[in-house]
Backbone as CSV, one residue per row, in Angstrom:
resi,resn,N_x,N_y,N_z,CA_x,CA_y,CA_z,C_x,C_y,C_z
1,UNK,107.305,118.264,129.534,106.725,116.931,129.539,105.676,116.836,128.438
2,UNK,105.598,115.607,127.754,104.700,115.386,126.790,103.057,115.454,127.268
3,UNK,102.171,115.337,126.267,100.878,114.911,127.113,100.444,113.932,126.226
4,UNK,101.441,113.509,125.514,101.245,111.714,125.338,101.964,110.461,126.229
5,UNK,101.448,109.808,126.347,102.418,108.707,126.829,102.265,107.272,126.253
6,UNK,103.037,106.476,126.513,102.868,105.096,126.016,103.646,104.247,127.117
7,UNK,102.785,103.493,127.638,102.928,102.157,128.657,102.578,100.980,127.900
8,UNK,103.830,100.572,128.468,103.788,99.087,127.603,103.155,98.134,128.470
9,UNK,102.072,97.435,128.262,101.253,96.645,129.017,102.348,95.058,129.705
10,UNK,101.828,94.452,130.627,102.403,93.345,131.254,101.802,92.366,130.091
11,UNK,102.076,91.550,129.324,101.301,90.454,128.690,100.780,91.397,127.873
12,UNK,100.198,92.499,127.267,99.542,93.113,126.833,99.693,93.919,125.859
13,UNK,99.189,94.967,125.134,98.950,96.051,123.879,100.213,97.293,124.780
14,UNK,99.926,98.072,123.733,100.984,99.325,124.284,99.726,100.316,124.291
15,UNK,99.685,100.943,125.286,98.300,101.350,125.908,99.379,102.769,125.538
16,UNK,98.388,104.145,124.627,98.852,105.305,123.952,97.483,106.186,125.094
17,UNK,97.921,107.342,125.223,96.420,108.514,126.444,97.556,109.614,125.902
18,UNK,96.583,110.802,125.637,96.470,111.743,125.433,96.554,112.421,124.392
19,UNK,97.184,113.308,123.446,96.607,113.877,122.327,97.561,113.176,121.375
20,UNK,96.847,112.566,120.558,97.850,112.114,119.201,96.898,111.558,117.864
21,UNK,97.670,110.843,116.996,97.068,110.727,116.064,98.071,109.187,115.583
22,UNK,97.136,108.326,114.832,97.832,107.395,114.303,98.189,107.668,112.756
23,UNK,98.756,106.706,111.724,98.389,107.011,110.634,98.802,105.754,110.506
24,UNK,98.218,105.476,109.000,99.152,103.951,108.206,100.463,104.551,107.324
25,UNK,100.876,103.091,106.314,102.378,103.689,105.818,102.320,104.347,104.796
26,UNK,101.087,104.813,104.749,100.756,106.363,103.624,100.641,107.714,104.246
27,UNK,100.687,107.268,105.558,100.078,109.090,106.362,98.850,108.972,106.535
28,UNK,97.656,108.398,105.630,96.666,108.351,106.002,96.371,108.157,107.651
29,UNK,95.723,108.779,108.023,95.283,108.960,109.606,94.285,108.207,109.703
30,UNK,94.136,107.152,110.984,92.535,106.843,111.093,91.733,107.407,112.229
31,UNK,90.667,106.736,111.605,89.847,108.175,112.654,89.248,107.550,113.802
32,UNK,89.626,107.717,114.985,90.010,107.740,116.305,88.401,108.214,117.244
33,UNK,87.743,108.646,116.146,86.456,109.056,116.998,86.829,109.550,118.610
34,UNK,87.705,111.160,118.414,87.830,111.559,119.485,88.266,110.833,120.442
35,UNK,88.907,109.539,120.512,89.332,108.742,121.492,90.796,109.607,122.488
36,UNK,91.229,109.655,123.538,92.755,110.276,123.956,92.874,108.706,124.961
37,UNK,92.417,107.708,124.466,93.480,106.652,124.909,92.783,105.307,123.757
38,UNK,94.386,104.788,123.507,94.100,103.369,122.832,94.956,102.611,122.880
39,UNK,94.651,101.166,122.499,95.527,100.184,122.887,95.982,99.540,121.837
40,UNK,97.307,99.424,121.053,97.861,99.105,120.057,98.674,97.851,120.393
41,UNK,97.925,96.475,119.323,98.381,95.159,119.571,99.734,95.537,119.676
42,UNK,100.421,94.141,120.301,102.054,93.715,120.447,101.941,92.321,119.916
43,UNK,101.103,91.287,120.765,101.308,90.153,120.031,100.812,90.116,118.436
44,UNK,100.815,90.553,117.974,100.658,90.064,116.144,98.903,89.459,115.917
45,UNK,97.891,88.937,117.039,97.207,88.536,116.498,96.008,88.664,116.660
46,UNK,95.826,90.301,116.719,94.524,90.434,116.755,93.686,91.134,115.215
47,UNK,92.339,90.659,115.268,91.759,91.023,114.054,91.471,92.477,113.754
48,UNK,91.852,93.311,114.587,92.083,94.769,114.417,92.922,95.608,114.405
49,UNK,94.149,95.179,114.119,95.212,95.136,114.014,95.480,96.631,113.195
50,UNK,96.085,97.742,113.675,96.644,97.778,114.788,96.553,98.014,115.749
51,UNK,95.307,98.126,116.278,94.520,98.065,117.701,94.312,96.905,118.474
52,UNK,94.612,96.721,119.362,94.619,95.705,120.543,92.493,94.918,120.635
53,UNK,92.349,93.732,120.261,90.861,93.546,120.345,91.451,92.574,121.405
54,UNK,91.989,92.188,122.306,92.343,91.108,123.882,92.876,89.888,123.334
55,UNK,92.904,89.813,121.772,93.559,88.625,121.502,94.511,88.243,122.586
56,UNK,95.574,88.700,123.018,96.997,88.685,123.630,96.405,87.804,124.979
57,UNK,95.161,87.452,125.149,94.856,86.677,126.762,94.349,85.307,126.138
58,UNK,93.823,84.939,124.793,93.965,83.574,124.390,95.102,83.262,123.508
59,UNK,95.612,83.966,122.882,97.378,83.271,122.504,98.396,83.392,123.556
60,UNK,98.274,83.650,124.775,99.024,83.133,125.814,100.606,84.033,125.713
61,UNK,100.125,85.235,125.037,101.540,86.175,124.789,101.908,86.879,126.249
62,UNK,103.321,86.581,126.379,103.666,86.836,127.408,105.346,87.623,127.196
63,UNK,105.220,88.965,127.576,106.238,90.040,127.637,105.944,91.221,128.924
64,UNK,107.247,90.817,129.671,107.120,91.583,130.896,108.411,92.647,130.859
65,UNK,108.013,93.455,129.894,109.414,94.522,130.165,109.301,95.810,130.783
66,UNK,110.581,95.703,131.357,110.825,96.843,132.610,111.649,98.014,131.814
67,UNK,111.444,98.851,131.998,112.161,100.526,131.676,113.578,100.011,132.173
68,UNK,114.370,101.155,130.772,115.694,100.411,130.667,115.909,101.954,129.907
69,UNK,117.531,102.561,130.063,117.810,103.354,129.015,118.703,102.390,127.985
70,UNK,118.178,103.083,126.666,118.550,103.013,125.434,120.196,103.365,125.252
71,UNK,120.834,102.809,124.645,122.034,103.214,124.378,121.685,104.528,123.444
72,UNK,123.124,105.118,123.153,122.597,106.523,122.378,122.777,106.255,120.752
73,UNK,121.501,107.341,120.461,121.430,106.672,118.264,123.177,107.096,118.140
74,UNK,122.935,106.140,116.541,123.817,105.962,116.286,124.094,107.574,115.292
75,UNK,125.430,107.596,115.057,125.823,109.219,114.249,125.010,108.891,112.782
């Protein structure tokens, strides 16, 4: 079992706990100030982007998804 996980919030960010690391589309890593949980926007419109700042409760974003298996990758 991992000791990361990722829950996808009701209405909400994709909430990441336990050991990891982000980076941007250089690799550059940001720095996390020791954090082992964070919340990474879904709706598109928050000003910290890619971190969740609660935008998602005044733009009225609403996604309620339930665990589902994936079909299998493709060859």
């Amino acid at each position: 079992m991992s000791n990361t996980t990722v829950q996808v919030m009701t209405h909400g960010p994709l909430r990441v706990t336990g050991t990891f690391e982000i980076s941007d589309a250089t690799g550059a890593k940001f720095d996390l100030a020791g954090r082992t949980v964070i919340s990474l926007c879904r709706c598109g419109s928050s000003q910290k982007k890619p971190f969740c700042d609660g935008t998602h409760n005044t733009v009225a974003f609403k996604s309620d998804e339930k665990a589902r298996a994936l079909p299998p990758p493709k060859a």
